[in-house]
N, C-alpha and C positions, 0 to 999 in steps of 0.2 A: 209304710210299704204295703200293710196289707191291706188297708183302708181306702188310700187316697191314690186317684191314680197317678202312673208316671211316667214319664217322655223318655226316661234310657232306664237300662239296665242298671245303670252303676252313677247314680246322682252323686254331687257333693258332699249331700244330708248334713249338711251343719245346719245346727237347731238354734238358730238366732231367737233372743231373746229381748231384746234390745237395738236401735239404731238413731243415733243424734248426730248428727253433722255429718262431718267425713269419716264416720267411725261404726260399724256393727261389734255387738259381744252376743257371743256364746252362753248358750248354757251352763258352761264350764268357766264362765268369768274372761275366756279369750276374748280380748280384739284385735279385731281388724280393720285398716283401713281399706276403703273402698275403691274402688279404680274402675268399676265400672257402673257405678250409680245404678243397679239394676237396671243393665242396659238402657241406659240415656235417660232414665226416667226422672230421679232424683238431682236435677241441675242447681236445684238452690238446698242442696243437702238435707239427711234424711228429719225428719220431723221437725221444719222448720218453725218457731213459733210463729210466727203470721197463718202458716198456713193450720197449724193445728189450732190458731183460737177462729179461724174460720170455720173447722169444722164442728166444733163445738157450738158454735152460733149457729148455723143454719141446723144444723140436727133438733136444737131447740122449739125452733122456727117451726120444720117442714122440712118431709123429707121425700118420700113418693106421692105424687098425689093422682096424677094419669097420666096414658101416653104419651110423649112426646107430641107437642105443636099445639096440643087442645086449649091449654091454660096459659095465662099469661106467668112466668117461671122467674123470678127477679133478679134469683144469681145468673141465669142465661145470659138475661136481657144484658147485664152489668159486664158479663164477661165478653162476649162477643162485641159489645161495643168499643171496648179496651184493649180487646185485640185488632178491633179493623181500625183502631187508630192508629196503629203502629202497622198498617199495609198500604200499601200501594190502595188509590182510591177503586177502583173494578174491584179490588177483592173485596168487600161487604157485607158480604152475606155469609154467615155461617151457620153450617146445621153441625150440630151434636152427636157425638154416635158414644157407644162404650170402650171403645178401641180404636187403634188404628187400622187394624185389619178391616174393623168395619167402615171405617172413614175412608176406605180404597171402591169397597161392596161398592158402598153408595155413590162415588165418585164415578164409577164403573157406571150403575144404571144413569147416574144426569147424563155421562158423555151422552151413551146410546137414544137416551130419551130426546137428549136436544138435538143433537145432528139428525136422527134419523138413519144412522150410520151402522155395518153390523160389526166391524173389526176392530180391534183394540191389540195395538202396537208396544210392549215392554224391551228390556233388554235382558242379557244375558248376564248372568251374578247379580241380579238383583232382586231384591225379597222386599217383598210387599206383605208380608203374614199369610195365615196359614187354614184358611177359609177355602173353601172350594172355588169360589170367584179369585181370591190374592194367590191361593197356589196357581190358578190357572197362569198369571202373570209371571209366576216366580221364575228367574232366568236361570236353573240347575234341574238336569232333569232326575239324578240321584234321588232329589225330593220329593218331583211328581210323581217318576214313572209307579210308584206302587197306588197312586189313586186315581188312576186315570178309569174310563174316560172325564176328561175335565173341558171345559168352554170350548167350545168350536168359536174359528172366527181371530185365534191368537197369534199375530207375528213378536218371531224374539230377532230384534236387532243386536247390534255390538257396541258396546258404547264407544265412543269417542272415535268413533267409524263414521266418517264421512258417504262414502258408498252406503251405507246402511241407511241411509236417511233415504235415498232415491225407493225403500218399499212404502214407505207415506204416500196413501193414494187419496182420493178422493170417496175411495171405502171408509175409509179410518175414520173412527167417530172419535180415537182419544190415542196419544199418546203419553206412555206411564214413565216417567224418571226417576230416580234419584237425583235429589241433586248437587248429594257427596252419598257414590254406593259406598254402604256402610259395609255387610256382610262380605263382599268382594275383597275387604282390606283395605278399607280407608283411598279409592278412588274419586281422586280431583276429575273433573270433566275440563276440558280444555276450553277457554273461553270464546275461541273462535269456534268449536264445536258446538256448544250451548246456544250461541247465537246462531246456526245454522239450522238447527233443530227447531227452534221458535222460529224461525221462519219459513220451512218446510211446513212447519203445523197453520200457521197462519195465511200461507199461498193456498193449501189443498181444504183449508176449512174443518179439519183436527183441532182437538182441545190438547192441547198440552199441560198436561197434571204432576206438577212435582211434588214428587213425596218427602216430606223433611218431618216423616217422623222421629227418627234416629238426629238427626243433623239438624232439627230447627231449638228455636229459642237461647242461643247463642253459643251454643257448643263451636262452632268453626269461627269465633272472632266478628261475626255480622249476627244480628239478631233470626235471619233469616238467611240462609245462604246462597240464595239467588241474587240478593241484592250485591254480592262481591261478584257477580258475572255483567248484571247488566242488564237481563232480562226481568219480563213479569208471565208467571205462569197466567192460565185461564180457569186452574183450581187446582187450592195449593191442600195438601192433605196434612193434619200435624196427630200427634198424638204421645205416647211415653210422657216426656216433661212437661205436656200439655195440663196434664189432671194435679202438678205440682204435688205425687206420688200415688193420686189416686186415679181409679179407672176413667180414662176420657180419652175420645179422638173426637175428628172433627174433619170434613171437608168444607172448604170455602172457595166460595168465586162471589159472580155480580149477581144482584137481587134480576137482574134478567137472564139470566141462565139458572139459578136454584129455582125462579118460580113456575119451571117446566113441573113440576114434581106436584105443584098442588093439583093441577084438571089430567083430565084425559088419560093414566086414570085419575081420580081424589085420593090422596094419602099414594103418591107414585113410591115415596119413600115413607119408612114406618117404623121406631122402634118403642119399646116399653120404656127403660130404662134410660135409652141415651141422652146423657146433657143433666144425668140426676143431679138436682139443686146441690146437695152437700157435695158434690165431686166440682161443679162449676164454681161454687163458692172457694172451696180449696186451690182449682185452677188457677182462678182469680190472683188469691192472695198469695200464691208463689209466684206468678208471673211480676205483680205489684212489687213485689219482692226482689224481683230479678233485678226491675227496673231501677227500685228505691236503691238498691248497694250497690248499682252502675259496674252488676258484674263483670260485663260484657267487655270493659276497659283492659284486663289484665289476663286476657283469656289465650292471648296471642302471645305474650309475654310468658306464661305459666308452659304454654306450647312448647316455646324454644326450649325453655330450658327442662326440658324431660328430651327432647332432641338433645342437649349438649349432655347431658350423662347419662345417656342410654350410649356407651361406648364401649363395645366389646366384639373380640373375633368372633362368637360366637354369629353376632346380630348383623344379620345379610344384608338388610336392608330397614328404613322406618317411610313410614307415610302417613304424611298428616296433613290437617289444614285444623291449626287450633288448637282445641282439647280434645279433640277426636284422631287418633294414633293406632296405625299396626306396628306392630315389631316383630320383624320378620326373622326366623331361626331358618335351620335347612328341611325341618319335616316336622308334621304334627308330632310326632313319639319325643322328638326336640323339645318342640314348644312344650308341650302336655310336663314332661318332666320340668321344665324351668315352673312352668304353673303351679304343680302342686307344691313344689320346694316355698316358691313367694308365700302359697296360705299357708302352708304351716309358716312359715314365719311371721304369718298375719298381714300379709297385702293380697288383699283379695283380687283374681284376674281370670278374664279365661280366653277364649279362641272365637275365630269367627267363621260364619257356618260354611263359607265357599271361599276360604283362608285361613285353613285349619292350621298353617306354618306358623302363622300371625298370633301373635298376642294381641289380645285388646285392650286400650290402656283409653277410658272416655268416664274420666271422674268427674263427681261435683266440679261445677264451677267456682265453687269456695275453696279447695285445695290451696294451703300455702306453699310457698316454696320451699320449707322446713320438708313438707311432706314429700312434693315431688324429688328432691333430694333423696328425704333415705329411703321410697320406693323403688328410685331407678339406683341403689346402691345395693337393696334386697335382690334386684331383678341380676345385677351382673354379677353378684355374689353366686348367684340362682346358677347362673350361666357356667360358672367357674367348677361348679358341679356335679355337671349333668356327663 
């Protein structure tokens, strides 16, 4: 506390000491199970071996060697290829960032670089991180207003508002989605809405940019979650599960739309670190990971059934699509109390930032049904409580 800075007043401060699977200990020898994967981040659970003797290899190997683009980088080369095998053919091209906040930045300057466009179109309750270009975007203004002034040039739409599309002009160099808002409380987009959107962007000459940092690599039962609507973005941003728990994002589209970035100017986009080999490498082998124990099979399955015993008067409402779930109480002071009761009892959980009523409940995709059981058993014990 006196050292290191901090985001609130009044943190969790559990001193984890350990994390393997679906499982964190304490200092004090507690565990707990997980339920929020460090928000979305840990989908093939925490120190996966695959992904930990990847890190040990490439550390070996090579680890910084210069910025971003100059050198030919082998774990890049290997992961981006293994990811655009599993996309739609237009998406190809991927550059590397440290985040996903920074995979929004960058995604921000391609729209404007390639349309020549000065406006950029988001919605409302939706977070895109916390950078002065993603807050610009961010749909709550409780978050901006204390850092303003931020981007000139920003429309906030409504999602699944049909009228809201008719502000897509021929200004718009990008339109920013989610494409399950996360932070909002676990928001589906309505399938005829999604296809109306992409084709607004595609009539007026907009990039339509969906974010599935939160929702991508198969947290919603599709490896992608656009692929359950029907559309193909024009740059898909990924990050959290991307790094298979280490730091990485990433925007991608077609190698003719990212090769705006190398002339006019040279180096349009630029970072030190982003795409570092040991974080790509680890990327890699959790994503390989993913693939090899066909997590993605039982994710739907794993879904319902936290929907069939999450049952209690307390719980107003659930939404979900997969392993990504709110559970909705009457008031954050609600929620907040069912919360802290489940970690003392060791199922770790919390709230989301523009549905603070909401629990958040988006664990490894390894979670057995043993566990989803006495979680949501913890949760309405929690309920029975408060």
């Amino acid at each position: 506390m006196q050292h290191v800075a901090q985001t609130s007043d009044a943190p969790l401060a559990l001193e984890i000491v350990k994390a393997e699977g679906m499982y964190m200990w304490d200092v004090n020898g507690k565990r707990y199970l997980d339920l929020i994967a460090g928000i979305s981040v840990c989908n093939v659970g925490h120190c996966h071996p695959a992904v930990v003797k990847a890190i040990q290899e490439q550390a070996q190997q090579y680890m910084h060697l210069l910025v971003y683009g100059e050198f030919v980088q082998s774990p890049q080369v290997a992961f981006a290829s293994l990811l655009t095998q599993h996309l739609p053919e237009q998406l190809n091209c991927v550059y590397f960032t440290n985040s996903g906040a920074e995979a929004v930045e960058g995604a921000m300057k391609l729209a404007k670089r390639y349309t020549g466009r000065p406006e950029i179109a988001a919605f409302n309750h939706s977070y895109h991180g916390s950078t002065q270009g993603a807050l610009s975007i961010l749909g709550d203004e409780y978050w901006r207003n204390a850092y303003r002034p931020l981007l000139p040039g920003i429309q906030h739409l409504e999602y699944n508002n049909f009228e809201s599309l008719e502000l897509i002009t021929e200004k718009t160099a990008a339109v920013i989605a989610e494409s399950v808002q996360a932070e909002g409380g676990v928001i589906v987009p309505q399938r005829e809405w999604l296809h109306a959107l992409r084709d607004k962007c595609s009539a007026t000459g907009a990039l339509l940019i969906l974010d599935e940092i939160q929702c991508g690599f198969g947290r919603n039962g599709t490896l992608w979650a656009f692929e359950q609507f029907g559309i193909v973005p024009d740059v898909l941003l990924l990050g959290k599960a991307l790094g298979g728990g280490m730091p990485l994002g990433a925007f991608i589209a077609s190698r003719e739309i990212m090769w705006t970035l190398t002339n006019n100017p040279v180096l349009g986009h630029i970072t030190t670190f982003g795409g570092h080999p040991v974080n790509c490498a680890a990327g890699r082998a959790g994503f390989q990971a993913l693939l090899d124990q066909d997590l993605l099979k039982d994710v739907n399955a794993k879904g319902q059934l936290f929907l069939d015993h999450l049952k209690h008067p307390a719980i107003k409402s659930v939404r979900s699509l997969g392993l990504m779930i709110a559970v909705e109480f009457e008031s954050f002071p609600v929620n907040k109390k069912v919360i802290d009761y489940c970690i003392d009892k060791g199922v770790l959980t919390d709230w989301f930032l523009f549905a603070a009523e909401c629990m958040r409940i988006v664990p490894p995709l390894i979670i057995t049904p043993e566990e989803i059981k006495w979680a949501c058993s913890v949760i309405c014990e929690a309920a029975d409580n408060i």
